[in-house]
C-alpha positions as CSV (number, residue, x, y, z in Angstrom):
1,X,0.0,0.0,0.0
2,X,1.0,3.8,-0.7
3,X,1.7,5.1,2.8
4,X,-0.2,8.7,1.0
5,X,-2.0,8.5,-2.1
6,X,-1.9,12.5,-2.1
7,X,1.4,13.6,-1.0
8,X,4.0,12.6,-3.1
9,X,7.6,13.8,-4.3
10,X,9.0,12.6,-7.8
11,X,11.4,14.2,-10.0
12,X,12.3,13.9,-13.6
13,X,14.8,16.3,-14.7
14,X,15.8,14.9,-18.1
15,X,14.4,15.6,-21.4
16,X,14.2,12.4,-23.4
17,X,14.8,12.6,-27.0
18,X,13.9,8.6,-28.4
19,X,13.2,7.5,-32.0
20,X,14.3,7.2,-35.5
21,X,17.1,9.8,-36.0
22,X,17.1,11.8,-32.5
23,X,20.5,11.8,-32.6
24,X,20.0,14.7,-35.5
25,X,18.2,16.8,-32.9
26,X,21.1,16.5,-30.6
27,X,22.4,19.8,-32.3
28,X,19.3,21.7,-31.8
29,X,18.9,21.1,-28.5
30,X,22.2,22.0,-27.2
31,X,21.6,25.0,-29.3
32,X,19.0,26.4,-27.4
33,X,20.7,25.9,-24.2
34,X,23.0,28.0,-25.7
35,X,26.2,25.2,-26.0
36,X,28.0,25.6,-29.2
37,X,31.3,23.7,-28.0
38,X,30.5,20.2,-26.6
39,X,32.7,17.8,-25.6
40,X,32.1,14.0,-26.1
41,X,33.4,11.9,-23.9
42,X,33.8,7.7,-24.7
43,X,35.3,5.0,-23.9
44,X,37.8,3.4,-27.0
45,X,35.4,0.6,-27.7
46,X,32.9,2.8,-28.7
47,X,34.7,4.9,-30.7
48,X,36.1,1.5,-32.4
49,X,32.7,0.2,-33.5
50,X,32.3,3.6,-35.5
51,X,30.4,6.1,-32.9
52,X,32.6,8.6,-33.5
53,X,31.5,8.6,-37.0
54,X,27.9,8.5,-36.3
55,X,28.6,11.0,-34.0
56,X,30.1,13.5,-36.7
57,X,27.9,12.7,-39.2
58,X,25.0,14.5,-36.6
59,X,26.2,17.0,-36.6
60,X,27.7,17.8,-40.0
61,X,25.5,20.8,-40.5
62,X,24.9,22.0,-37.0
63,X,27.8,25.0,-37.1
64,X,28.8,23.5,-33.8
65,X,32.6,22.4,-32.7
66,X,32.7,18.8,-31.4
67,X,35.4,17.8,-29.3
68,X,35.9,14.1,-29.0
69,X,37.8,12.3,-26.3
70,X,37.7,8.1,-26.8
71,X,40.0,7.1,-23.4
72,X,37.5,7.0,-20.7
73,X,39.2,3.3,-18.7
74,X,36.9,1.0,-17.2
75,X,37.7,2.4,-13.5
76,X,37.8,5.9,-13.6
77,X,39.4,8.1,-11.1
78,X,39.3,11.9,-10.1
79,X,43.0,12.1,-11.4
80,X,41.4,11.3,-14.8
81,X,38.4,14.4,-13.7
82,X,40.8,17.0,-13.2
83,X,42.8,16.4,-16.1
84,X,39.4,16.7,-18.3
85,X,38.6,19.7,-16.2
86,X,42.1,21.2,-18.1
87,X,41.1,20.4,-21.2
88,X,37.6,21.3,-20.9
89,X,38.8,25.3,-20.0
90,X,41.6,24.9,-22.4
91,X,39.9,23.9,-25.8
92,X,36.6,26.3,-24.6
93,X,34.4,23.8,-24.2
94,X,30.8,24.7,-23.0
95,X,28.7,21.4,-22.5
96,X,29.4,18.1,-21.9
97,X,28.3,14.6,-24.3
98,X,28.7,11.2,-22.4
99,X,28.7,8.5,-25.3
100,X,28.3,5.2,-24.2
101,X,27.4,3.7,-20.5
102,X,28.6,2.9,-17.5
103,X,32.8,4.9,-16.9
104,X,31.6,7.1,-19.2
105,X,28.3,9.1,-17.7
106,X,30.2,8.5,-14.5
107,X,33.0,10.8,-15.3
108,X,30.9,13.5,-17.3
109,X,28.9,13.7,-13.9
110,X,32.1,14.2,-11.9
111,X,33.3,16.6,-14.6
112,X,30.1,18.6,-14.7
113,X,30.6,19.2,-10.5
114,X,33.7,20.3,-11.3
115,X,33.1,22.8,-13.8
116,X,29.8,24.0,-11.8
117,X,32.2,24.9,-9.0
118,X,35.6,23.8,-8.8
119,X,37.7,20.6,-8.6
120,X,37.5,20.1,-4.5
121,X,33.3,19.5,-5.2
122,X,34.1,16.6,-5.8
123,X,34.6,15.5,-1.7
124,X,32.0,17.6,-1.1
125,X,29.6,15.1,-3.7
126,X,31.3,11.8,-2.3
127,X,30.5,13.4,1.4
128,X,26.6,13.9,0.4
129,X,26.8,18.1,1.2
130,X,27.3,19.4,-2.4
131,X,25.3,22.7,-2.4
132,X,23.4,22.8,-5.8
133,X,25.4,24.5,-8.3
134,X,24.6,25.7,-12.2
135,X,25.8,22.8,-13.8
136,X,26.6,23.1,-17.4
137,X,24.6,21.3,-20.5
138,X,24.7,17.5,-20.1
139,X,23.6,15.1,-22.5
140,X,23.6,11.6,-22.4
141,X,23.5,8.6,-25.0
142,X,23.8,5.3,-23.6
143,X,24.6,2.1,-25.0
144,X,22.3,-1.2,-23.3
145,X,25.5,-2.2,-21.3
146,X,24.2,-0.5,-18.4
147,X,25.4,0.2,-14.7
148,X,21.9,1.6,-13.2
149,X,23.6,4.9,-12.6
150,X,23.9,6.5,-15.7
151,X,20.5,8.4,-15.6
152,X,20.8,9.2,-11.4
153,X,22.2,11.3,-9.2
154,X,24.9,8.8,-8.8
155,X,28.6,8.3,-10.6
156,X,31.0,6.2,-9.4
157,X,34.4,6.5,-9.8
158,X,37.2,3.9,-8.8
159,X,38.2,6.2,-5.2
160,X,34.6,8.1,-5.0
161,X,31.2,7.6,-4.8
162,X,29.5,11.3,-5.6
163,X,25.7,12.2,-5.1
164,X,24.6,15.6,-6.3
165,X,20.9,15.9,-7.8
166,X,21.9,18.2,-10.4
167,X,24.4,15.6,-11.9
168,X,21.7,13.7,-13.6
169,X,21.5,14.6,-17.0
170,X,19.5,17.1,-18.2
171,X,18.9,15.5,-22.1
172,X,19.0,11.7,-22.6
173,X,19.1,10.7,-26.8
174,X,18.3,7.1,-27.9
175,X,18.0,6.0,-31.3
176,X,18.4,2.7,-32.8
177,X,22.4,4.1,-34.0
178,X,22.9,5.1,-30.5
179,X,22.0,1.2,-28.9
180,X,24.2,-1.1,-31.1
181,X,24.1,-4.8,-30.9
182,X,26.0,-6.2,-27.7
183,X,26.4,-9.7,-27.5
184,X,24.2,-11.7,-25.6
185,X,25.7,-12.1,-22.2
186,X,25.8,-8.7,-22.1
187,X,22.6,-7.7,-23.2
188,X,20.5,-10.7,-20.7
189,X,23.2,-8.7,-17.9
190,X,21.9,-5.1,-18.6
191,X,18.3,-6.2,-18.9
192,X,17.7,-8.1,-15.4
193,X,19.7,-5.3,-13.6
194,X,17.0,-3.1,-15.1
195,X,14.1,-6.0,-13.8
196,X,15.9,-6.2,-11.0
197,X,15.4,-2.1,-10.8
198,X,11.8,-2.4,-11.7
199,X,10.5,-4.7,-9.4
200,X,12.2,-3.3,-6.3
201,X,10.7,0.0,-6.9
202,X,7.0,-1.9,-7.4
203,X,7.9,-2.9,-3.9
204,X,9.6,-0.3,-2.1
205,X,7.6,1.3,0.7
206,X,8.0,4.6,-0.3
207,X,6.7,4.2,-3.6
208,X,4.1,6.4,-5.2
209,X,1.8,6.4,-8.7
210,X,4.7,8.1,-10.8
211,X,7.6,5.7,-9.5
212,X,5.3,2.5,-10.3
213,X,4.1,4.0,-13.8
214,X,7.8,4.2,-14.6
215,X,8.8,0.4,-12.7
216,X,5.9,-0.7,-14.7
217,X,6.9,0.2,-17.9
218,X,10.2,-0.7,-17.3
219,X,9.7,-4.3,-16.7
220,X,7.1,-4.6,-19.3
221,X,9.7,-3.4,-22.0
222,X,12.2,-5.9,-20.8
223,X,9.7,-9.0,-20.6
224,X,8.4,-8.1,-23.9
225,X,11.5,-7.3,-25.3
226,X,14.3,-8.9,-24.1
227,X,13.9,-12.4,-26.1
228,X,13.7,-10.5,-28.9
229,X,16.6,-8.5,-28.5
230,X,18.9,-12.0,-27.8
231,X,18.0,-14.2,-30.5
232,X,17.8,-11.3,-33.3
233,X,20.6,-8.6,-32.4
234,X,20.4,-6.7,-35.4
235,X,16.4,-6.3,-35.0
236,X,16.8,-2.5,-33.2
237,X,13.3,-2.0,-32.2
238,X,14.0,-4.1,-29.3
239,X,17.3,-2.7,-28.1
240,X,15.5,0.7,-28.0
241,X,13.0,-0.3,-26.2
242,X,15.4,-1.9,-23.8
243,X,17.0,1.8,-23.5
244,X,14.5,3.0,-22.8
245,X,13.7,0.8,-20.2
246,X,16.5,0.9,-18.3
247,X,15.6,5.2,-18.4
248,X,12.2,4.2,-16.9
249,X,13.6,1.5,-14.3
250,X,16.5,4.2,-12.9
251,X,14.3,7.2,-12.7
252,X,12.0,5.1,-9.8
253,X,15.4,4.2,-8.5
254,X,16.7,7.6,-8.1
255,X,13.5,8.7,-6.6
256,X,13.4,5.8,-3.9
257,X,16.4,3.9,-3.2
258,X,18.2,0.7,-4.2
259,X,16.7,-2.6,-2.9
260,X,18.4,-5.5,-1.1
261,X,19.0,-7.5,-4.4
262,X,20.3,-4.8,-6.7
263,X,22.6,-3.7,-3.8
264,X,23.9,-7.2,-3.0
265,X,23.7,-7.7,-6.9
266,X,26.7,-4.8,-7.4
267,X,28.5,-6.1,-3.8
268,X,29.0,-9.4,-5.0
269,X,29.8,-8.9,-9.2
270,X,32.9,-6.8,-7.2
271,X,34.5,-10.0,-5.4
272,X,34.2,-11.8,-8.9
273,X,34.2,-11.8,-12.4
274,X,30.4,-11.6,-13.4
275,X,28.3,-8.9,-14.0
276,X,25.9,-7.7,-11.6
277,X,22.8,-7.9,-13.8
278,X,23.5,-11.5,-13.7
279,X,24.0,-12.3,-10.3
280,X,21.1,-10.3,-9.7
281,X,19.0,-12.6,-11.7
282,X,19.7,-15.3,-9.7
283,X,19.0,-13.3,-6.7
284,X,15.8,-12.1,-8.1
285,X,13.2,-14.7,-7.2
286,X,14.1,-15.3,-3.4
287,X,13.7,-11.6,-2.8
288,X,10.8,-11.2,-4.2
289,X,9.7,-13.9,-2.3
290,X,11.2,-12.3,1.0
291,X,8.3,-9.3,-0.3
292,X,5.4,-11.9,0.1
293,X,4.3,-10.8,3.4
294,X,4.5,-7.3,3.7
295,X,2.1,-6.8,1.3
296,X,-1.1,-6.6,1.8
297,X,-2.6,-7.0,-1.7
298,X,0.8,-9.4,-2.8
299,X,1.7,-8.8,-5.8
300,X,-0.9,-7.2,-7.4
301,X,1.5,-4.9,-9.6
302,X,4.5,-7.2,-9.5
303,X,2.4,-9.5,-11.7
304,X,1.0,-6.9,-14.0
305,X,4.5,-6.2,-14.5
306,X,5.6,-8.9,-15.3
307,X,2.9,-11.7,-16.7
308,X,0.9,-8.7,-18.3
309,X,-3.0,-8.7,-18.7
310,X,-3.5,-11.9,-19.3
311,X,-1.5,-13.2,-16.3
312,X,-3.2,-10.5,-14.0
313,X,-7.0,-11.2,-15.4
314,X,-6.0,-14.9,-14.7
315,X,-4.5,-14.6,-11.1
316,X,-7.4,-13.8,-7.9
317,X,-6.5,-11.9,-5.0
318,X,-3.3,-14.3,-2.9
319,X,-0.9,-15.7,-5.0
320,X,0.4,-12.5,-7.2
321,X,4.2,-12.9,-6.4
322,X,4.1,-16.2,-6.7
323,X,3.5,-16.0,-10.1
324,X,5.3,-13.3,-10.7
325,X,8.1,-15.2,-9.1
326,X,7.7,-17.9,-12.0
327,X,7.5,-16.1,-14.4
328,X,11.2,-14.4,-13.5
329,X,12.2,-18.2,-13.4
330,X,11.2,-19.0,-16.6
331,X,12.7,-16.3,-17.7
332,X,16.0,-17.2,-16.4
333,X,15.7,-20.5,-17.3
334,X,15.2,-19.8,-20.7
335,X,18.7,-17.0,-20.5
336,X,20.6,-19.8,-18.8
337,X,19.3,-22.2,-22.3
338,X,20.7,-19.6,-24.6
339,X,24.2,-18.4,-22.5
340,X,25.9,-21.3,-21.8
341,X,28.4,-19.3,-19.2
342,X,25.4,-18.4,-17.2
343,X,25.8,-20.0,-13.7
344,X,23.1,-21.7,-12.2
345,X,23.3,-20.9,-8.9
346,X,25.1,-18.2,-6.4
347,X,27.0,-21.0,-5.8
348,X,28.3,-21.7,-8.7
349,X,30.5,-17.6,-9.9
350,X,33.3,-18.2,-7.8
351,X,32.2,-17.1,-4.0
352,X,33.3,-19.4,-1.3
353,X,30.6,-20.2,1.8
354,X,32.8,-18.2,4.2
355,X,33.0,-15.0,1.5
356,X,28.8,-14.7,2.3
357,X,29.9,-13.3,5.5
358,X,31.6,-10.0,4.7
359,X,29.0,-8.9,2.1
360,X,26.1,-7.6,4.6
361,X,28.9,-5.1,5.1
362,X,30.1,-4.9,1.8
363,X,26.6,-3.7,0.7
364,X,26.5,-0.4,2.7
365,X,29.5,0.2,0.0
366,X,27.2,0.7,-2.6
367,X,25.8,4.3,-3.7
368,X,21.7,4.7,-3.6
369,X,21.1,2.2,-0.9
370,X,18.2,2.1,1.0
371,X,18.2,0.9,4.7
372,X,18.7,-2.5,5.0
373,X,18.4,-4.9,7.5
374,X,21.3,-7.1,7.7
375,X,19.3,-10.4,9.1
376,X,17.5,-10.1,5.6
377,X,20.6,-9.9,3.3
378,X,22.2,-12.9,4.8
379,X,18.8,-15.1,4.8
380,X,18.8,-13.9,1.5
381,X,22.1,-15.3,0.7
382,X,21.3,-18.2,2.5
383,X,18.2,-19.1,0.1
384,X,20.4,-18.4,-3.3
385,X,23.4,-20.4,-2.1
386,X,21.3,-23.2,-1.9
387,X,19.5,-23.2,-5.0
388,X,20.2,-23.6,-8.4
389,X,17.7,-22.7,-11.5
């Protein structure tokens, strides 16, 4: 239940650009927020599969200069900020373009609190007590490899963790250029952190109508989606919609907090070698289980969510998150069918029994949390050590 159905706070600062050739409007929009020198900042991988190109050919005939930077590392650190703060003030620069996901909002974010202010904001950001500055044109274009951050107040760098609401970006572009193929490890990874995301927001106790309209549509554009978007990459109607999904799904998050299976979802992918969104798939159906009696009216919108109409007109009154539970199964069972590397089980990444005990600590490490009770997270380990899908 809401705990007020009339007093609410929800905020949405980005304008979303999504659809065949957005990235043409790009220019226009940065245009009239008076930015006629931005700099674009990706990682080398990106730049390697030809978005720098794409990224000219925008804007060809906008009369604005483009800066491009392609060596954003996989672990960013503020040594890398302040040197970009340099160049930034010495090539003129007057907004900011973060191509690609995950290192690379991260450290347009940092930047951006830099340039609203000075270098040192950055402590003040990691140390929650950054005054709201005037932050300079942001606009980001991410790729489906995503973090969960890249459309929050959050970044993350390799010695920081920074929070400042006017870090999230204030124009998001998607088009079907912008979202190339990934292969499918990747993409399944992306997609159930976004689930993952979704579903903790449908649950949270502090939600309200606009974080569960956005949690909603999230998850349905990933269950609808997502097979789609693994067994025919080059189909790009489904990787937008997964973009756009993963918009939704981090817009509830940054409005409520992150739930006990995303945040031990990000502890655990950093004592091993797999991504998050896939350890939190395997997480996913013993905490929503965990949810089954706090609500209420269980699952009523979990299993909207998820199973659709159909499911939901099916389903009486009881037994919502059980379904809703099965259907995340099958869902995973039919990911685990078609990545071979998958794991079957929290046992099976690489974690030894005795590691479970450090990571009810190791979660308070991770930025967005919500308050979590530390009985829960280790029952919750419990429960996905012992089971394989």
């Amino acid at each position: 239940m809401f705990r007020s159905a009339h007093s609410f706070v929800f905020r949405s600062p980005t304008k979303v650009l999504s659809g065949a050739r957005a990235l043409e409007n790009l220019p226009v929009e940065l245009a009239g927020m008076d930015a006629r020198r931005p700099l674009v900042l990706a990682t080398a991988d990106l730049a390697a599969r030809g978005m720098e190109r794409v990224m000219t050919a925008a804007f060809a005939d906008s009369g604005l200069t483009v800066g491009f930077l392609a060596g954003v590392p996989a672990r960013p650190d503020r040594e890398l900020v302040r040197d970009l703060y340099g160049l930034y003030r010495d090539r003129g620069c007057d907004s900011l373009i973060a191509l690609g996901s995950g290192p690379t909002p991260a450290v347009a974010k940092a930047l951006n609190i830099a340039l609203s202010g000075k270098p040192e904001d950055l402590e003040a950001a990691a140390a929650g007590a950054l005054e709201d500055g005037r932050p300079r044109p942001l606009a980001a274009i991410p790729s489906l490899d995503v973090s969960g951050y890249e459309m929050t107040r959050y970044a993350e760098l390799a010695s920081l963790s920074l929070t400042a609401p006017t870090a999230i970006p204030g124009l998001l572009v998607l088009d079907r250029r912008t979202v190339p193929a990934e292969d499918r490890k990747t993409t399944a990874a992306a997609a159930l952190l976004t689930l993952t995301q979704a579903l903790e927001a449908l649950l949270h106790p502090d939600r309200n109508h606009l974080t569960n309209a956005y949690a909603h549509g999230a998850a349905r554009f990933v269950m609808e989606n997502l097979r789609t978007a693994l067994k025919k990459p080059a189909e790009g109607k489904s990787r937008l919609a997964l973009a756009n999904a993963a918009f939704f799904a981090q817009t509830a998050f940054d409005n409520l907090s992150g739930g006990k299976i995303f945040c031990l979802g990000l502890a655990i992918s950093r004592r091993c070698a797999l991504s998050p969104g896939l350890i939190m798939g395997l997480l996913l159906p013993h905490g929503l289980l965990m949810e089954m009696d706090r609500e209420e009216d269980p699952g009523k919108d979990l299993l909207l969510a998820v199973g659709g109409m159909d499911d939901h007109a099916l389903t009486g009154k009881g037994p919502g998150v059980r379904k809703a539970v099965d259907r995340v199964v099958e869902l995973l069972l039919e990911l685990q069918s078609l990545i071979p590397e998958y794991p079957r089980g929290i046992r099976d990444i690489g974690l030894r029994r005795d590691d479970l005990e450090e990571l009810p600590d190791a979660v308070g490490e991770v930025a967005g949390r919500g308050t979590l009770d530390p009985s829960e997270v280790r029952y919750l380990l419990d429960k996905a050590w012992e089971t394989r899908f």
